[in-house]
N, C-alpha and C positions, 0 to 999 in steps of 0.2 A: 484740655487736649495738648496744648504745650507743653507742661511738666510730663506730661504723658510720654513724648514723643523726645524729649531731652531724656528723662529715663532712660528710652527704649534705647535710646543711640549709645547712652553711658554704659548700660548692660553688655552692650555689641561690641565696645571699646573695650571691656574686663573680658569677654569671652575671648578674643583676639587674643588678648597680652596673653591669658591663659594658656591658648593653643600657641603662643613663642613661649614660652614660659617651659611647657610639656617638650615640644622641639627640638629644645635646646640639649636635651639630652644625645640628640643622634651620636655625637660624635665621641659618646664614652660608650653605645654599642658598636658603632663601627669599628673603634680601637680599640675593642674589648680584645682580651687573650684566649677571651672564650674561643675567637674564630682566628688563633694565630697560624692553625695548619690551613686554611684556605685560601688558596692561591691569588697572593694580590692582587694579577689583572684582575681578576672576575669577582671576588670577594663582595665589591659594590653591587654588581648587578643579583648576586645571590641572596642576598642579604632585602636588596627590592623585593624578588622573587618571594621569600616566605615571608618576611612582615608583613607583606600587602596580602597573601592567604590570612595568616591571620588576623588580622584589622579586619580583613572582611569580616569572618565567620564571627568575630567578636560581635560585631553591631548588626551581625544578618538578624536575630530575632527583636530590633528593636525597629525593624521599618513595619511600617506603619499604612504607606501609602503608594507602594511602585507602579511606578509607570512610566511610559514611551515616550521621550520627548529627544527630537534630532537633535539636540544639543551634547546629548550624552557621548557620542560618536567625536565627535571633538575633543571630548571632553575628556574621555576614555584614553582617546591617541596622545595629550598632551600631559596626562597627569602619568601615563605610563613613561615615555620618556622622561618626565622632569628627577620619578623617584631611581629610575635607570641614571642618569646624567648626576644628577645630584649627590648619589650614595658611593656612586664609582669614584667621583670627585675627591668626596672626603678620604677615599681609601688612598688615593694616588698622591693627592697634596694632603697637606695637612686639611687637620679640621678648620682650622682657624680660615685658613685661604678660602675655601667651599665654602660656607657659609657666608662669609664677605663677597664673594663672586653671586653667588644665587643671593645677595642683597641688590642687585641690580634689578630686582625685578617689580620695583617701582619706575624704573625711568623707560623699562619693556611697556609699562601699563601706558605710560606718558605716553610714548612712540607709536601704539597699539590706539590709544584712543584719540590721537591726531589726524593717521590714517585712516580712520573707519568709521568717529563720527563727528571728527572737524572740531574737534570740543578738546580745552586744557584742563589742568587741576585746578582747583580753589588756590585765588591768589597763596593763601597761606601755607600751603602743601609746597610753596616754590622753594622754604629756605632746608625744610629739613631733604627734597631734593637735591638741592645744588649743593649742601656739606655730604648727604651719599653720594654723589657723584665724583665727589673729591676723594673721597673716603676710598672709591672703589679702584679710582682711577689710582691712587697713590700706588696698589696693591699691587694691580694690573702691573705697572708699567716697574717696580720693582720685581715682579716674578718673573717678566716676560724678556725685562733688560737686558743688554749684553752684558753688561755688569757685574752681573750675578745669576747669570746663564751655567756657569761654569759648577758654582755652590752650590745651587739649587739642583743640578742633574747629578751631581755626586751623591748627596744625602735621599735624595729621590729619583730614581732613575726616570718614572713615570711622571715628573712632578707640571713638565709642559702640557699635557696631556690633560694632568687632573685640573689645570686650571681654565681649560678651554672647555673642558666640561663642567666646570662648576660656572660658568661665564652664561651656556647654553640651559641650565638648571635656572638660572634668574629668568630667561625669556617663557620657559616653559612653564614656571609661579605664575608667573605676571597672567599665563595665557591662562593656565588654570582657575587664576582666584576671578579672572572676567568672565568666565563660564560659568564659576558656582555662583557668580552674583549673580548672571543670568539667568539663574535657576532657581533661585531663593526662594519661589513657590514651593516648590516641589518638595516632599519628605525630604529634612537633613540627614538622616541615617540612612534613604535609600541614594542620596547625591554621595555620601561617601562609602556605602557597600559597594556602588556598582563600579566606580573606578578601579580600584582596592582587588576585588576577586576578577577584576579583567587583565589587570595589571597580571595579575598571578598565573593569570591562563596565559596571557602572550609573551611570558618570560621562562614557562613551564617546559617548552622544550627545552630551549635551550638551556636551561636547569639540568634537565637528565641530562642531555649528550655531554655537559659539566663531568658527571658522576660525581657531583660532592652531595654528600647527604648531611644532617644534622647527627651527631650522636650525643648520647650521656646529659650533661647540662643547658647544649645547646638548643636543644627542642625549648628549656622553659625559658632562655635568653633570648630566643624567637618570640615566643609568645607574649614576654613582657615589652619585648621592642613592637612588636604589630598592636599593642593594645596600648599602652601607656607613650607611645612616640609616634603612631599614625591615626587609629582609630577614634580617641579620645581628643587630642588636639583638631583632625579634621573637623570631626561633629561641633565641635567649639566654635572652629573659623567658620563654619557652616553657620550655625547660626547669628554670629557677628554681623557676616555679611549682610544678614535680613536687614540690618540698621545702618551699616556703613557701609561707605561706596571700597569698593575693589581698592583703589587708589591708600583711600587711611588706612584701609586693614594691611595690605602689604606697610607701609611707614608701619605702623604700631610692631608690623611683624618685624621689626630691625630691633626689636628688643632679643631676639632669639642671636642674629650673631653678636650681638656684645655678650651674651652669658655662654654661648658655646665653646667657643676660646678657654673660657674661665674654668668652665669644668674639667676641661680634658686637662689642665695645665696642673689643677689641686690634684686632680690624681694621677697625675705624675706620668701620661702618657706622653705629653710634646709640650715642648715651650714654640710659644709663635715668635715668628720675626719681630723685628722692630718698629720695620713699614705694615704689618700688619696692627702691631698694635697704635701705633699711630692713625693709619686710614678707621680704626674700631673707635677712639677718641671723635674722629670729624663728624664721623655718621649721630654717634652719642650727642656731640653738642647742638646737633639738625635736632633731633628729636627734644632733648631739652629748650629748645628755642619755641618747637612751635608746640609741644601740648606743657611746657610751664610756664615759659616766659609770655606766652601771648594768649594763653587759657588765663592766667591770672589779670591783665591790662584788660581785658574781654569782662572779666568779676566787676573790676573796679571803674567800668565802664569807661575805661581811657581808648582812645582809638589807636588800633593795635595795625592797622595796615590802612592804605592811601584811599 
């Protein structure tokens, strides 16, 4: 039963990286040219709008098991905002900023799980913490600086905006991934149908009174973004969850902005800052610290914490 259950957790740690892995592509659809005529305020929330139609309709024929559980109402509310908050983010700031701000939403789970059930993380979860938190903070406080108040609003008009948004996207992960953990009974294709095609209804007016519609290439760069960057990676982290707590799957998921950056930069849409690649470094050496350095001293049966 123990290799059993060491398995199970290892499988749940590969489905994770998987669903950061799938992720990390957002930000080569959001700054695709495919959507260069749609209007930058609204672009992010449009863009929520149809991939979450299709991610639904994608995985609607593989549930299996639906059903009523009041959790979903939460669940529903916070995963709609998050893809709202999150996707406007990367349009307004760069990808790289988005991504590193919605990386906070392991210290959301921290603050979330102090308040609610008086319970901290596993000592070991503290160091790859406290390097994101450095990580995030460096970001934060170079974006938001008087500093570079001046740089950042010439090249982005929107750019203070996109990073408060991408700030309020980590709180809404954090609240999402303690819902689907909450729910891990339940069919993984109907915990991610049902967010997914709600989202699309409560973004659906405001969509038409928009009047931007999809044409020509854009319907099947929808479709590959709602299937290969929501649908596909949720059902992943879906199942991860079954094995790992809320808390590792976000850390594991800090694999998604170290590769996000990287993508948008090979194809030539934006180069990130400095302080962003730097805060990308801090978060990366957290994560190298607690699943090499102290996965391997844990092998070798050396005592790896106090």
């Amino acid at each position: 039963m123990r290799a059993s259950g060491a398995g199970s957790v290892r499988m749940g740690r590969l489905a994770v990286i998987g669903a950061a892995l799938l992720w990390s592509s957002s930000g080569l659809f959001a700054k695709s040219a495919f959507f260069a005529d749609w209007p930058e305020s609204s672009r992010g929330l449009l863009l929520a709008a149809w991939g979450a139609l299709f991610a639904g309709l994608v995985l609607l024929p593989w549930v299996r098991r639906p059903r009523w559980h009041p959790l979903l109402v939460p669940l529903v509310a916070v995963f709609a905002l998050m893809s709202g908050s999150y996707l406007s983010a990367v349009v307004l700031t760069t990808a790289a900023n988005a991504i590193w701000l919605q990386a906070t939403s392991p210290w959301w789970v921290l603050i979330f799980t102090l308040l609610l059930f008086r319970t901290g993380p596993n000592p070991r979860e503290w160091i790859p913490l406290i390097f994101a938190g450095l990580g995030v903070g460096l970001i934060l406080t170079c974006e938001l600086g008087p500093w570079t108040a001046g740089w950042t609003t010439l090249i982005r008009p929107y750019g203070r905006l996109g990073v408060l948004l991408g700030l309020a996207s980590g709180a809404f992960f954090g609240a999402t991934a303690m819902l689907m953990r909450g729910l891990r009974s339940e069919d993984g294709a109907w915990l991610v149908v049902v967010p997914h095609l709600a989202t699309a209804v409560l973004l659906a007016p405001w969509a038409v009174w928009q009047g931007v519609w999809p044409t020509g290439w854009q319907w099947l760069v929808l479709a590959a973004f709602g299937t290969f960057q929501m649908a596909i990676p949720y059902r992943l982290f879906t199942w991860g969850l079954r094995s790992v707590s809320a808390q590792e799957a976000l850390l594991l998921g800090l694999l998604e902005p170290v590769l996000m950056p990287l993508w948008v930069y090979l194809a030539g849409q934006e180069t990130p800052a400095w302080w962003t690649l730097l805060g990308a470094g801090l978060i990366l050496i957290g994560l190298v610290c607690r699943y090499g350095l102290l996965e391997m001293l844990q092998k070798n049966n050396l005592p790896s914490q106090p």
